[in-house]
C-alpha positions as a printed Julia matrix, in Angstrom:
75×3 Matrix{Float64}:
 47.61  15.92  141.52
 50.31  13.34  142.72
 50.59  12.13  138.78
 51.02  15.34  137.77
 54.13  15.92  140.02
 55.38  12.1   139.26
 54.97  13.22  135.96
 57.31  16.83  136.53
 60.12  15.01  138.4
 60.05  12.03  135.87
 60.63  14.74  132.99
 62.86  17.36  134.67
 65.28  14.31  135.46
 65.02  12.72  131.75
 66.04  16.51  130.55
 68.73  16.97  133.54
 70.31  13.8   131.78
 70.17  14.23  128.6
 71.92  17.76  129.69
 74.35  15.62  131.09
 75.02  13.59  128.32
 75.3   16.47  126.05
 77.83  18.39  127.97
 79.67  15.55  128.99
 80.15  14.9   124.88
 81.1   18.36  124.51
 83.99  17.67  126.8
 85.62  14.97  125.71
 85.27  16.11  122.28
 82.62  14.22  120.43
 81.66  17.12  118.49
 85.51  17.73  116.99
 85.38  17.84  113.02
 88.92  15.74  112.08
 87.38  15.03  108.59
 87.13  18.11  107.18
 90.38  20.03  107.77
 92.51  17.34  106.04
 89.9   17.7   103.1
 89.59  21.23  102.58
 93.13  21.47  101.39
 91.97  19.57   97.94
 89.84  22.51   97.11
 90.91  24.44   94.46
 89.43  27.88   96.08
 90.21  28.97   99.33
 87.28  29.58  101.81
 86.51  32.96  102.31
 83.23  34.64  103.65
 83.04  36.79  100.25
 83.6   35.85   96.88
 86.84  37.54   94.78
 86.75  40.56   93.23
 87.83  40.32   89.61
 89.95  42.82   87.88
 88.7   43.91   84.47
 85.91  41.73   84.51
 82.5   43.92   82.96
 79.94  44.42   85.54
 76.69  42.69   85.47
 74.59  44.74   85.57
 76.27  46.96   83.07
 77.48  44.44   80.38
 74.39  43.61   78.8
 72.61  47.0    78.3
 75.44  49.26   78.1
 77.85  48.58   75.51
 80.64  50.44   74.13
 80.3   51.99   70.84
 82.7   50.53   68.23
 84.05  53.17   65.4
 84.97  51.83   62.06
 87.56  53.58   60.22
 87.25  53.71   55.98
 90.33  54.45   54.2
């Protein structure tokens, strides 16, 4: 019974310091991205949660089975 509470207190205080360590890193700002923003200005797209609408551009779905019928004149 004894090992088993050794055992608790060993592993609550190995998880109370890695808690530690993570919030402490979260502080000073170990998890700041200062790679990317610099970089994202060389795409040629700007980042947006849905992708542009074209104008004029056939729809999928229609495009293939759904064509327009073409009229020939004769002189």
């Amino acid at each position: 019974m004894s090992v088993i509470l050794i055992l608790l207190l060993a592993s609550i205080s190995v998880a109370a310091l890695f808690l530690g360590a993570f919030l402490w890193s979260v502080k000073t700002g170990q998890y700041n991205d200062e790679i990317s923003p610099p970089l994202r200005m060389l795409l040629e797209t700007p980042i947006s949660p849905e992708p542009p609408v074209q104008q004029g551009a056939p729809n999928s779905n229609n495009s293939i089975h759904h064509t327009q019928p073409t009229t020939k004149t004769t002189n």
